[in-house]
C-alpha positions in Angstrom: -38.6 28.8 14.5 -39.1 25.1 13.7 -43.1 24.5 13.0 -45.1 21.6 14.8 -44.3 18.1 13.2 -41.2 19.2 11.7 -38.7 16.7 11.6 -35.7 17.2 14.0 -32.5 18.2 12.6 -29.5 17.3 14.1 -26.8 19.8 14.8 -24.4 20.1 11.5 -21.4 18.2 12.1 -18.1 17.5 10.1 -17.5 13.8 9.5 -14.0 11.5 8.4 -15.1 7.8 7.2 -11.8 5.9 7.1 -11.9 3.0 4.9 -9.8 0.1 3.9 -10.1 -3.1 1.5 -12.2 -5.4 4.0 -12.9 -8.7 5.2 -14.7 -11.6 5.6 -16.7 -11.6 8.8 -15.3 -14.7 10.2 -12.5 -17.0 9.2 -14.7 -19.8 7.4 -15.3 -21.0 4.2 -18.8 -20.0 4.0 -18.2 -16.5 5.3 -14.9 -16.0 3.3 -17.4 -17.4 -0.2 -19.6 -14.6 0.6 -16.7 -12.0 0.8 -15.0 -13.3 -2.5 -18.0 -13.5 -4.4 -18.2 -9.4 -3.8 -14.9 -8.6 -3.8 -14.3 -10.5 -7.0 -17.9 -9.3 -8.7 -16.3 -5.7 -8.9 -15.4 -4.7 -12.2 -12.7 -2.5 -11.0 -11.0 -5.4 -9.7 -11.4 -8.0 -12.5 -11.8 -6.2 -15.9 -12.8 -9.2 -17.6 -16.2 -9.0 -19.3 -18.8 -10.2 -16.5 -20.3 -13.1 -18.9 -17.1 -14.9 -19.6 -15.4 -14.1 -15.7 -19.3 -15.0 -13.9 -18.9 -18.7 -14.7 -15.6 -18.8 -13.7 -15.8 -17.2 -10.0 -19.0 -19.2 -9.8 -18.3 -22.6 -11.0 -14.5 -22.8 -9.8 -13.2 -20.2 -7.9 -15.7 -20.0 -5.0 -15.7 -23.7 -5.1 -12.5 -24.3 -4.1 -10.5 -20.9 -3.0 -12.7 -20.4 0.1 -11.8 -23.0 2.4 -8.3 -22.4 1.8 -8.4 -18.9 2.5 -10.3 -19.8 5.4 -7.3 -21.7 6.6 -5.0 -18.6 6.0 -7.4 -16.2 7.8 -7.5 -18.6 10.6 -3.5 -18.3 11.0 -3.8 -14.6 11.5 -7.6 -13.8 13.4 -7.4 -12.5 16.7 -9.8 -11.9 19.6 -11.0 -8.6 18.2 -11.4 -10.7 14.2 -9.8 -9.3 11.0 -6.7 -7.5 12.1 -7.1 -4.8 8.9 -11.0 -4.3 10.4 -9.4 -4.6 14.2 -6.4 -1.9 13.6 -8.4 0.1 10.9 -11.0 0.2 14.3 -8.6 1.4 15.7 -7.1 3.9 13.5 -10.7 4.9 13.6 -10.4 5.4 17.8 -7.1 7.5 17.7 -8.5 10.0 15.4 -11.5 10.3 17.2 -10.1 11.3 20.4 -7.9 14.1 18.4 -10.7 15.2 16.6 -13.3 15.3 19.3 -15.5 18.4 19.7 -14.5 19.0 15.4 -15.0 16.0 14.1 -16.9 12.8 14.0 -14.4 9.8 13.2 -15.9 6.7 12.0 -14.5 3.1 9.2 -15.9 0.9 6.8 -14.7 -2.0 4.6 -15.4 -1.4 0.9 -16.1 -5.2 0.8 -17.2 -6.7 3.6 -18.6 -5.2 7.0 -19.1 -3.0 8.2 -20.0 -1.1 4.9 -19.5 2.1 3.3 -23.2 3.0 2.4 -24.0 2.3 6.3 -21.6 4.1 7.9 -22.3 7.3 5.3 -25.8 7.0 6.5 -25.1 6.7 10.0 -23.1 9.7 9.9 -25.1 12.1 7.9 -28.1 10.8 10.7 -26.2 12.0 13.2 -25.8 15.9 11.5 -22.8 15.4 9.4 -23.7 17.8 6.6 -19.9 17.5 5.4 -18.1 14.3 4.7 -14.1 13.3 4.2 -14.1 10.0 2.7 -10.4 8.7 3.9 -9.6 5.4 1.3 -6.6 4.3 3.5 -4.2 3.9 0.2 -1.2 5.6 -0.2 -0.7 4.5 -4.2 -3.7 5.5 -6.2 -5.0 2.1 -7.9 -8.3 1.7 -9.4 -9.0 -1.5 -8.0 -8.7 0.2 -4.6 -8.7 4.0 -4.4 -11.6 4.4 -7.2 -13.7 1.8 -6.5 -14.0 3.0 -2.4 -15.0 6.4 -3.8 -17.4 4.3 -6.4 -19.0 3.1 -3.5 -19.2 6.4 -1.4 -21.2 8.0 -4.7 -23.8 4.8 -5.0 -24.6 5.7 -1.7 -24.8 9.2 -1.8 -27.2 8.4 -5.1 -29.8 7.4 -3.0 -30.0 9.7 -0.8 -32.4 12.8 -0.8 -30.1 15.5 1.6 -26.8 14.4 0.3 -23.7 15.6 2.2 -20.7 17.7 0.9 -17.9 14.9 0.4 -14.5 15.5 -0.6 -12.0 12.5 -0.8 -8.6 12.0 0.3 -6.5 11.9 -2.5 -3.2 9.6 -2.8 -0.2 10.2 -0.3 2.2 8.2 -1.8 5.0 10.9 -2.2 3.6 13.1 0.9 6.3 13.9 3.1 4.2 13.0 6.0 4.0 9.3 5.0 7.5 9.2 4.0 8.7 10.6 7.0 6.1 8.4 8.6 7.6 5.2 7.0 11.1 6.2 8.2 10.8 6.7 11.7 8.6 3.8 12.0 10.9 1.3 9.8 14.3 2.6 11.8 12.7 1.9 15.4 11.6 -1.4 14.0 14.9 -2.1 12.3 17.1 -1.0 15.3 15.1 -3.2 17.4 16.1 -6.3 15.9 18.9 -8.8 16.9 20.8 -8.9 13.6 21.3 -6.3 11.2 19.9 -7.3 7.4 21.6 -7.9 4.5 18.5 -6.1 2.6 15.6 -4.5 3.0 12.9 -5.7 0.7 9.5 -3.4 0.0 7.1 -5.2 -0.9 3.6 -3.9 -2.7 0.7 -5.6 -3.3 0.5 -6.7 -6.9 -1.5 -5.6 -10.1 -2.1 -7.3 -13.3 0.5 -5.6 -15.9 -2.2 -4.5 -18.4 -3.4 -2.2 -15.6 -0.3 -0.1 -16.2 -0.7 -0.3 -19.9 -4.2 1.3 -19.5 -2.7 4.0 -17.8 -3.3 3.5 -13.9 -0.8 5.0 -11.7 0.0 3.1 -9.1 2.9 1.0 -10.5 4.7 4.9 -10.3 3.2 5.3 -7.7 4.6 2.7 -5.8 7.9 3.0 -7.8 8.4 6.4 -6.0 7.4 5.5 -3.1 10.3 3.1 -2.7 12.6 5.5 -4.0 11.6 8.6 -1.9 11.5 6.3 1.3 15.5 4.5 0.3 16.4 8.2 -0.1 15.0 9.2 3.2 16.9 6.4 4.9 19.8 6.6 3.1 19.7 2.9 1.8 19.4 0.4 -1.1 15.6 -1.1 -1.2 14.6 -3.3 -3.2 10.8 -3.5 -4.5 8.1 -6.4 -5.7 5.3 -7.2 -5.2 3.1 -9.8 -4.4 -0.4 -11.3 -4.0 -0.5 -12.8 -7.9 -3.7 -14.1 -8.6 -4.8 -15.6 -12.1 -2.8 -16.3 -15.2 -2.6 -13.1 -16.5 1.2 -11.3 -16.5 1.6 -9.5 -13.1 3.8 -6.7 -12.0 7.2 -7.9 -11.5 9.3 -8.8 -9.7 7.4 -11.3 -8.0 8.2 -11.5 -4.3 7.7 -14.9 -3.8 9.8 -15.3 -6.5 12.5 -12.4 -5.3 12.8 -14.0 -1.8 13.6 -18.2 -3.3 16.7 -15.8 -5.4 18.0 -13.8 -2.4 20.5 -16.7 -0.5 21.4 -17.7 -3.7 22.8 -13.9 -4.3 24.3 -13.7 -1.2 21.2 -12.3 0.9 20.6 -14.3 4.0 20.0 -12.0 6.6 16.5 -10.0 5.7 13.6 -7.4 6.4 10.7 -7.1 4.6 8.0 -4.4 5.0 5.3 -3.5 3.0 4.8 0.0 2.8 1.4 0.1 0.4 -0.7 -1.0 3.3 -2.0 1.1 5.9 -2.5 -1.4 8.4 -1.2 -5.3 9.0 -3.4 -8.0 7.1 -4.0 -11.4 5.6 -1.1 -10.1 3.1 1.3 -8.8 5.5 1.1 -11.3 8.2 0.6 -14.9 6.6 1.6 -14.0 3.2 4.6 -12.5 3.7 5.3 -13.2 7.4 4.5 -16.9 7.4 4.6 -18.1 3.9 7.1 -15.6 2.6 9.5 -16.5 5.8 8.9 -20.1 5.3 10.5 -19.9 1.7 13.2 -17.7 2.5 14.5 -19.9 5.3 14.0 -22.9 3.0 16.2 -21.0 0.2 19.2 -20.9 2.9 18.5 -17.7 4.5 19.1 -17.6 8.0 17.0 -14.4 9.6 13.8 -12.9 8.5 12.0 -10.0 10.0 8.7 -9.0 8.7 8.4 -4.9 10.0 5.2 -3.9 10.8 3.2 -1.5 8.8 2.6 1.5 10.3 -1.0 0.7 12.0 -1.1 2.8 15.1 2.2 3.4 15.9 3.0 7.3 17.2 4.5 7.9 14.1 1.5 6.4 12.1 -1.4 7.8 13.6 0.5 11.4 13.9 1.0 11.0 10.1 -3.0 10.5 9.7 -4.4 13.0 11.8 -2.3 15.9 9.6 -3.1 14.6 6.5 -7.0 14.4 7.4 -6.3 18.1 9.3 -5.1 19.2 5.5 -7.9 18.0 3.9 -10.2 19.9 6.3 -9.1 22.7 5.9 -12.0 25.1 5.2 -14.3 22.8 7.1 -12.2 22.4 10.4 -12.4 25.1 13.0 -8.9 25.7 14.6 -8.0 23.6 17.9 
């Protein structure tokens, strides 16, 4: 029996946080400064000593990047904002209703809002002794992957009752997600009016040294693209994009791959961009405006940008038996 005055406990509950990259809140230059200045502060992201990088961000970048970001957001916002917040929301919904009665289904933005240390407190208020943190990255990276779960363990460092927490690890040879990626890329592919000369993956970039100090997801992303050409028996090509800086990048650059493609005989193309869990600034006005914009200007003829796999049957199917696997133990049957 609970004495008088004791504080009420909640019912113990199993909780999923799914989380993505993040956002600014709006698609200004004042609310995309305030994004940049964190995303850019975190020393998983730029490995450059703080006091020579600090003046840098400070006294150029987040004087004069914002308001052309700002423009780009503003190509791609919809009613519901951000469309990674808007579909990782969403993501977010689907899985609840699966999980409903076993599991308590909630997202964050590791930069941005809403926030990681929030949501972990709202859920461990409302009983969830037990906590899957769900980074939505398929390639392990350190400047995504590691520092979500950084986050997830300054939070939990400051609370008295911590919760259990286990994290999802990479997928990015699961064959759920590369079954995932095939069924969704051939509907999307058989839907179109023209059949491409190529299909081009495209990742999100990394600075080269991050593979010389041993990060993964360069492999990671490498296998990817060969499991998934495998699984629908065809040539891909990869690169990846997003370069930001002077430092050496990953290569082939896609920007740089889709200018060479008409002149090598490719003028009939798809792009996807099987790294990202859910369509975004990168997806939709990177590749899908700007990256259509030079192709066509090259001399190619037709460009399709596929989706990624967002909340398609095949996609959300995909994340409710990975997050099933990794509940295993916690999870009672259905």
């Amino acid at each position: 029996m609970i004495s008088a005055g004791h504080p009420d406990i909640p019912t113990p509950q199993i909780g999923v946080l799914l989380v993505n990259l993040g956002t600014p809140d709006a698609p200004d230059a004042p609310s995309v400064k305030r994004y940049l200045r964190e995303f850019l502060s975190d020393k998983r992201v730029i490995e450059i000593p703080s006091f020579l990088w600090q003046p840098i961000l400070r006294g150029i970048i987040l004087n004069t990047r914002p308001a052309k970001s700002a423009h780009a957001y503003s190509q791609v916002w919809t009613e519901d904002g951000s469309p990674l917040a808007a579909i990782t929301k969403r993501q977010a919904e689907a899985l609840a209703k699966i999980f409903a009665g076993r599991a308590m289904v909630d997202w964050a933005m590791r930069y941005g809002n809403p926030g990681i240390a929030g949501k972990l407190e709202a859920l461990k208020a409302a009983g969830c002794e037990r906590i899957l943190l769900a980074p939505l990255y398929p390639q392990y990276c350190a400047a995504t992957t590691a520092t979500a779960n950084d986050a997830a363990f300054v939070a939990l460092a400051a609370m008295r009752w911590q919760p259990a927490l286990r994290t999802l690890p990479p997928y990015h040879d699961d064959p759920l997600y590369i079954g995932a990626l095939k069924t969704d890329i051939e509907r999307q592919l058989e839907a179109l009016d023209f059949t491409p000369d190529r299909l081009l993956l495209s990742f999100h970039g990394m600075p080269q040294r991050t593979l010389e100090l041993g990060d993964p997801y360069h492999c990671h992303c490498r296998k990817t693209a060969r499991l998934l050409g495998e699984a629908l028996e065809r040539e891909v090509d990869v690169a990846f994009q997003s370069r930001f800086g002077r430092a050496q990048w990953l290569e082939p650059a896609t920007d740089k791959v889709l200018e060479a493609y008409p002149g090598q005989g490719v003028h009939k193309l798809a792009i996807a961009a099987p790294g990202f869990s859910a369509d975004c600034l990168e997806t939709i006005e990177e590749l899908g405006i700007r990256g259509r914009a030079s192709f066509l200007a090259a001399g190619g003829t037709h460009f399709a940008r596929l989706d990624c796999l967002n909340t398609s049957v095949a996609g959300v199917a995909m994340l409710e038996r990975l997050v099933a696997r990794e509940l295993e133990g916690w999870l009672s049957a259905p």
